[in-house]
Short mmCIF file of the C-alpha atoms (twelve columns), coordinates in Angstrom:
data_MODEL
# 
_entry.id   MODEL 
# 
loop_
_atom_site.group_PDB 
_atom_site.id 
_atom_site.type_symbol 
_atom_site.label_atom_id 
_atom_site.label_alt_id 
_atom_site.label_comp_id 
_atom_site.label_asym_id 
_atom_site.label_seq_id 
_atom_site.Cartn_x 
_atom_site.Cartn_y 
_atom_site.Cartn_z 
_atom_site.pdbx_PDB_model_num 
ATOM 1   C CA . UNK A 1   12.205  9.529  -45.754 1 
ATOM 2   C CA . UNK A 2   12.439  10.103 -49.019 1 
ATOM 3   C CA . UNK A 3   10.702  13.327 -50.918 1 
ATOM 4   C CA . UNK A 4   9.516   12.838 -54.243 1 
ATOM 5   C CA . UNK A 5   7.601   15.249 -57.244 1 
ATOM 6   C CA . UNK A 6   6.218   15.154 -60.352 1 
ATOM 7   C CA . UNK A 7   5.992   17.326 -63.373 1 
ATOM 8   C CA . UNK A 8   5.045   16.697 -67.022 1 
ATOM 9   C CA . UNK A 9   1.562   16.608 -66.844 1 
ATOM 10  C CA . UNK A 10  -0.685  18.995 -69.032 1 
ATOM 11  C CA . UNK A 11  -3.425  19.442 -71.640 1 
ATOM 12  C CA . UNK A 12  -3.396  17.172 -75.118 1 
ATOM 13  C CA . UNK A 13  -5.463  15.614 -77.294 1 
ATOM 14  C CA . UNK A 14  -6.082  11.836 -77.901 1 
ATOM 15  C CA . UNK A 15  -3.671  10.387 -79.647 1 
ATOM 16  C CA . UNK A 16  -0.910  12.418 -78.474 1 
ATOM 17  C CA . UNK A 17  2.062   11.837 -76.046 1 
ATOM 18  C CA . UNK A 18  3.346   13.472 -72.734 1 
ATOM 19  C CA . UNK A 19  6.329   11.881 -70.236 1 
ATOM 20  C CA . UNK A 20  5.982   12.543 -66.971 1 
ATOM 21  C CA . UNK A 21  8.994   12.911 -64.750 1 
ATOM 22  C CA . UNK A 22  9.156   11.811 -60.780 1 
ATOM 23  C CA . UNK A 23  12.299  13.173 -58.797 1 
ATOM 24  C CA . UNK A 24  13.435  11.922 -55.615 1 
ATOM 25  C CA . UNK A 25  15.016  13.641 -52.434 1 
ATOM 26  C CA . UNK A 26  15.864  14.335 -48.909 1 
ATOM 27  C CA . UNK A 27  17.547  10.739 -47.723 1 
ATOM 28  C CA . UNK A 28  17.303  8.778  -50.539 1 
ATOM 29  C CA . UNK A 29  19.179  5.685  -51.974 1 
ATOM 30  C CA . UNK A 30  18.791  4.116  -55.148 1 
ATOM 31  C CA . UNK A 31  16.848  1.488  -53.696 1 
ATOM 32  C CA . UNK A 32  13.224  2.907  -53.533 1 
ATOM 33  C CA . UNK A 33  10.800  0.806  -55.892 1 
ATOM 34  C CA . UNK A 34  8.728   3.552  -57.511 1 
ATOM 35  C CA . UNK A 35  4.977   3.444  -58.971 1 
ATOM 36  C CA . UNK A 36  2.760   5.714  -60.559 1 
ATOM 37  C CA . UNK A 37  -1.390  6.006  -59.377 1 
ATOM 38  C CA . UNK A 38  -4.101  8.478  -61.132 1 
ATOM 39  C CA . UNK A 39  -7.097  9.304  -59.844 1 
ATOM 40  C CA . UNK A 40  -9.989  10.779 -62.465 1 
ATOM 41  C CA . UNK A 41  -12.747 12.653 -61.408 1 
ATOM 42  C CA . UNK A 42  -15.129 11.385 -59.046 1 
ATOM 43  C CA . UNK A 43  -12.810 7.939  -58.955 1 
ATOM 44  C CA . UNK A 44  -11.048 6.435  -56.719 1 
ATOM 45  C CA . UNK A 45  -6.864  5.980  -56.809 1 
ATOM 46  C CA . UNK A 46  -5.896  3.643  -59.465 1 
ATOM 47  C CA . UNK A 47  -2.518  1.470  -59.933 1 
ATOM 48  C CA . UNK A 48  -0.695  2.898  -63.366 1 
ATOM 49  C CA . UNK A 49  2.781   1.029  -63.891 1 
ATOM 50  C CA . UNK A 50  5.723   0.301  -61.033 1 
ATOM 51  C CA . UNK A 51  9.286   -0.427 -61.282 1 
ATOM 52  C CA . UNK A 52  11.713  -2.001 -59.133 1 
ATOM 53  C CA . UNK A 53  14.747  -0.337 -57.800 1 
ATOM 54  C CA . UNK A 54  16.973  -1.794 -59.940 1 
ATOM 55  C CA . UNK A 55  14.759  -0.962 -63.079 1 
ATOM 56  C CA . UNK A 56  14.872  -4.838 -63.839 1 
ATOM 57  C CA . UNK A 57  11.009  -5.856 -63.048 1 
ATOM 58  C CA . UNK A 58  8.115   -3.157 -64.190 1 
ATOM 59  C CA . UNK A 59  4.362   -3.719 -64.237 1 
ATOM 60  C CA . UNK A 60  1.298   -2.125 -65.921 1 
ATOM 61  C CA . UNK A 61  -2.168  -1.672 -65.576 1 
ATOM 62  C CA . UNK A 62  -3.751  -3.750 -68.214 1 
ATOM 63  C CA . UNK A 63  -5.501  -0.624 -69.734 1 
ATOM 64  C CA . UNK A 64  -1.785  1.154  -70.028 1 
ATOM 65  C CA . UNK A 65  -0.207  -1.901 -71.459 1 
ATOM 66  C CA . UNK A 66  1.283   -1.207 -74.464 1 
ATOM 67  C CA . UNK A 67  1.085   2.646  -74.486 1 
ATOM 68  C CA . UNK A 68  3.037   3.285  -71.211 1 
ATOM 69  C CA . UNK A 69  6.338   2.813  -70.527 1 
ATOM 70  C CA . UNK A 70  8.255   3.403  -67.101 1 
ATOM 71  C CA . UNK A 71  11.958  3.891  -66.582 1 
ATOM 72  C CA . UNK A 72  14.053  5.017  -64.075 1 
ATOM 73  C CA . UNK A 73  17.847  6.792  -64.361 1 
ATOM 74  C CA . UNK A 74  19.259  6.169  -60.632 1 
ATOM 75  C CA . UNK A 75  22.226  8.311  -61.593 1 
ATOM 76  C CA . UNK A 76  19.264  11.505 -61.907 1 
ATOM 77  C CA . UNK A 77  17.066  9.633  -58.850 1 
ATOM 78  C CA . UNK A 78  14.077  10.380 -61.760 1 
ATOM 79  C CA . UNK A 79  11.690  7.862  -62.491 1 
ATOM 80  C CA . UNK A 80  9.558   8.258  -66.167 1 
ATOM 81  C CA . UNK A 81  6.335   7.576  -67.501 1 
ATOM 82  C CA . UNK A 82  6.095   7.973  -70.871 1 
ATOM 83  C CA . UNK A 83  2.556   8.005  -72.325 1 
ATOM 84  C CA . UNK A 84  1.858   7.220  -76.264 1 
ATOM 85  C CA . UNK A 85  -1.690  7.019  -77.729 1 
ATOM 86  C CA . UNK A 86  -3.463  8.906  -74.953 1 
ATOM 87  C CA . UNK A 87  -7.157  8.094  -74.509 1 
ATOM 88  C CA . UNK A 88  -9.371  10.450 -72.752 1 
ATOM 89  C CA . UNK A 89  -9.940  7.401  -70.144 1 
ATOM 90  C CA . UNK A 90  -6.570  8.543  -69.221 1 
ATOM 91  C CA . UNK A 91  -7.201  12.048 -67.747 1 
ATOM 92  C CA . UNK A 92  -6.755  12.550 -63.826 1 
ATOM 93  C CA . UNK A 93  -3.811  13.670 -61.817 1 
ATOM 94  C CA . UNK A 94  -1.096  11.242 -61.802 1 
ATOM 95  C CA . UNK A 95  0.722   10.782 -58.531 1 
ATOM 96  C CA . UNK A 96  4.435   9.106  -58.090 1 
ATOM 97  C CA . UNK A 97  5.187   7.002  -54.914 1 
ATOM 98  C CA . UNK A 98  7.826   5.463  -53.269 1 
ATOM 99  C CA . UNK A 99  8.453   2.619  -51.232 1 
ATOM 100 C CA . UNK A 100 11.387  0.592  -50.037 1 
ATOM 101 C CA . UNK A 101 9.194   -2.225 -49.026 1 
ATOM 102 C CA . UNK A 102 7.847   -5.591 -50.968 1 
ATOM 103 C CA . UNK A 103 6.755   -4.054 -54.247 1 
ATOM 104 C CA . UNK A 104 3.804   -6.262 -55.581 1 
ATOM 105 C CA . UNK A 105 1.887   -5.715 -51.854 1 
ATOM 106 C CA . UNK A 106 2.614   -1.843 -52.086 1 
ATOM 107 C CA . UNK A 107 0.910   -2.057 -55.726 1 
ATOM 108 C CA . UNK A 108 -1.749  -4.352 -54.722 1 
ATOM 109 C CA . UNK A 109 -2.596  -2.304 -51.118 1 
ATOM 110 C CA . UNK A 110 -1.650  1.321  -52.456 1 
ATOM 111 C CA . UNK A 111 0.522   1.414  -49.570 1 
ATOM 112 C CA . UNK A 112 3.518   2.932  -50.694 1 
ATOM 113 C CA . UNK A 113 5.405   5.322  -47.822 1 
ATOM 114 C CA . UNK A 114 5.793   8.370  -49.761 1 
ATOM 115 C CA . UNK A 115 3.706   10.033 -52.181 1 
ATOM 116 C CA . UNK A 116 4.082   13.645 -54.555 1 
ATOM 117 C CA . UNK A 117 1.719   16.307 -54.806 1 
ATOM 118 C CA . UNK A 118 0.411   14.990 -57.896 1 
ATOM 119 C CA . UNK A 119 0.393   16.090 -61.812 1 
ATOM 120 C CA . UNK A 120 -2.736  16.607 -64.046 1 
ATOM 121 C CA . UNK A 121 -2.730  15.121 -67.191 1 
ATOM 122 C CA . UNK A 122 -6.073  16.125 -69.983 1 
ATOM 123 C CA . UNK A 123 -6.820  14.606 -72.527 1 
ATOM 124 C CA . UNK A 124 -9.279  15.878 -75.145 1 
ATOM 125 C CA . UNK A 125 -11.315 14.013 -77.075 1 
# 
Protein backbone atom coordinates (compact mmCIF):
# COMPACT_ATOMS: atom_id res chain seq x y z
CA UNK A 1 0.00 0.00 0.00
CA UNK A 2 1.25 2.96 -0.85
CA UNK A 3 2.15 5.94 1.86
CA UNK A 4 1.69 9.31 0.81
CA UNK A 5 2.23 13.21 2.54
CA UNK A 6 1.79 16.54 1.98
CA UNK A 7 3.53 19.75 2.72
CA UNK A 8 3.26 23.29 1.33
CA UNK A 9 0.41 24.48 2.96
CA UNK A 10 0.49 27.77 5.14
CA UNK A 11 -0.82 31.27 5.83
CA UNK A 12 -1.30 33.98 2.72
CA UNK A 13 -3.33 36.47 1.65
CA UNK A 14 -5.83 36.57 -1.31
CA UNK A 15 -4.35 36.94 -4.25
CA UNK A 16 -1.28 35.17 -3.49
CA UNK A 17 0.19 31.71 -4.47
CA UNK A 18 1.38 28.52 -2.55
CA UNK A 19 2.26 24.81 -4.32
CA UNK A 20 1.62 22.12 -2.43
CA UNK A 21 3.71 19.01 -2.74
CA UNK A 22 2.31 15.16 -2.24
CA UNK A 23 5.11 12.39 -1.91
CA UNK A 24 4.58 8.85 -2.28
CA UNK A 25 6.08 5.68 -0.48
CA UNK A 26 6.34 2.29 0.97
CA UNK A 27 5.36 -0.09 -2.27
CA UNK A 28 4.69 2.19 -4.76
CA UNK A 29 4.74 2.18 -8.65
CA UNK A 30 4.26 4.91 -10.89
CA UNK A 31 0.90 3.88 -11.55
CA UNK A 32 -1.19 5.41 -8.64
CA UNK A 33 -3.77 8.10 -10.05
CA UNK A 34 -3.48 10.88 -7.46
CA UNK A 35 -6.17 13.64 -6.32
CA UNK A 36 -6.27 16.35 -4.03
CA UNK A 37 -9.65 16.96 -1.41
CA UNK A 38 -9.99 20.06 1.21
CA UNK A 39 -12.18 20.22 3.76
CA UNK A 40 -13.03 23.98 5.35
CA UNK A 41 -14.38 24.45 8.54
CA UNK A 42 -17.52 23.02 9.51
CA UNK A 43 -17.67 21.40 5.69
CA UNK A 44 -17.64 18.42 4.47
CA UNK A 45 -14.57 16.78 2.10
CA UNK A 46 -14.54 18.37 -1.21
CA UNK A 47 -13.00 17.08 -4.71
CA UNK A 48 -9.96 19.72 -5.69
CA UNK A 49 -8.16 18.49 -9.02
CA UNK A 50 -6.90 14.63 -9.94
CA UNK A 51 -4.44 13.33 -12.30
CA UNK A 52 -3.91 10.16 -13.92
CA UNK A 53 -0.87 8.07 -13.53
CA UNK A 54 0.55 8.87 -16.53
CA UNK A 55 -0.01 12.72 -15.97
CA UNK A 56 -1.95 12.65 -19.41
CA UNK A 57 -5.77 13.26 -18.11
CA UNK A 58 -6.26 15.92 -15.00
CA UNK A 59 -9.53 17.32 -13.70
CA UNK A 60 -10.66 20.33 -11.59
CA UNK A 61 -13.22 21.46 -9.47
CA UNK A 62 -15.06 24.08 -11.36
CA UNK A 63 -14.32 26.70 -8.58
CA UNK A 64 -10.30 25.84 -9.02
CA UNK A 65 -10.47 25.96 -12.73
CA UNK A 66 -8.21 28.21 -13.98
CA UNK A 67 -6.17 29.01 -10.81
CA UNK A 68 -5.01 25.41 -10.02
CA UNK A 69 -2.82 23.42 -11.70
CA UNK A 70 -1.75 19.68 -10.88
CA UNK A 71 1.33 17.86 -12.04
CA UNK A 72 3.06 14.98 -11.21
CA UNK A 73 7.13 14.08 -11.68
CA UNK A 74 7.05 10.05 -11.48
CA UNK A 75 10.83 10.15 -11.51
CA UNK A 76 10.38 12.17 -7.67
CA UNK A 77 6.88 9.93 -7.01
CA UNK A 78 5.60 13.86 -6.07
CA UNK A 79 2.45 15.00 -7.23
CA UNK A 80 1.83 19.22 -7.26
CA UNK A 81 -0.80 21.56 -6.77
CA UNK A 82 0.00 24.76 -7.58
CA UNK A 83 -2.45 27.46 -6.41
CA UNK A 84 -2.55 31.15 -8.16
CA UNK A 85 -5.14 33.82 -7.18
CA UNK A 86 -6.10 32.35 -3.81
CA UNK A 87 -9.58 33.25 -2.56
CA UNK A 88 -10.39 32.96 1.02
CA UNK A 89 -13.16 30.27 -0.20
CA UNK A 90 -10.06 28.33 -0.54
CA UNK A 91 -8.90 27.89 3.11
CA UNK A 92 -9.15 24.27 4.74
CA UNK A 93 -6.65 21.51 4.99
CA UNK A 94 -5.89 19.99 1.76
CA UNK A 95 -5.46 16.25 1.74
CA UNK A 96 -3.58 14.09 -1.20
CA UNK A 97 -4.90 10.55 -2.07
CA UNK A 98 -4.06 7.75 -3.95
CA UNK A 99 -5.65 5.15 -5.78
CA UNK A 100 -4.76 2.55 -8.35
CA UNK A 101 -8.32 1.98 -9.20
CA UNK A 102 -10.86 3.65 -11.98
CA UNK A 103 -10.10 7.31 -11.43
CA UNK A 104 -13.39 9.27 -12.30
CA UNK A 105 -15.44 6.76 -9.59
CA UNK A 106 -12.61 7.39 -6.92
CA UNK A 107 -13.25 11.30 -7.62
CA UNK A 108 -16.89 11.01 -7.84
CA UNK A 109 -17.21 8.47 -4.47
CA UNK A 110 -14.10 9.97 -2.50
CA UNK A 111 -12.98 6.53 -2.39
CA UNK A 112 -9.50 6.65 -3.00
CA UNK A 113 -7.30 3.76 -0.92
CA UNK A 114 -4.82 5.91 0.63
CA UNK A 115 -4.97 9.21 2.06
CA UNK A 116 -2.08 11.87 3.91
CA UNK A 117 -2.37 13.50 7.06
CA UNK A 118 -3.45 16.56 5.49
CA UNK A 119 -1.95 20.30 4.95
CA UNK A 120 -3.62 23.64 6.02
CA UNK A 121 -3.75 26.20 3.67
CA UNK A 122 -5.18 30.21 5.03
CA UNK A 123 -6.06 32.52 3.23
CA UNK A 124 -6.68 36.07 4.45
CA UNK A 125 -8.91 38.27 3.21
Amino acid sequence: QVHVVESGGGSVQAGASLRLSCTASGRTSSNYNMGWFRQAPGKEREFVSAITWSGGTTYYADSVKGRFTISRDNAKKTVYLQMNSLKSGDTGVYYCAADRGDLVAAITTGAFGSWGQGTQVTVSS
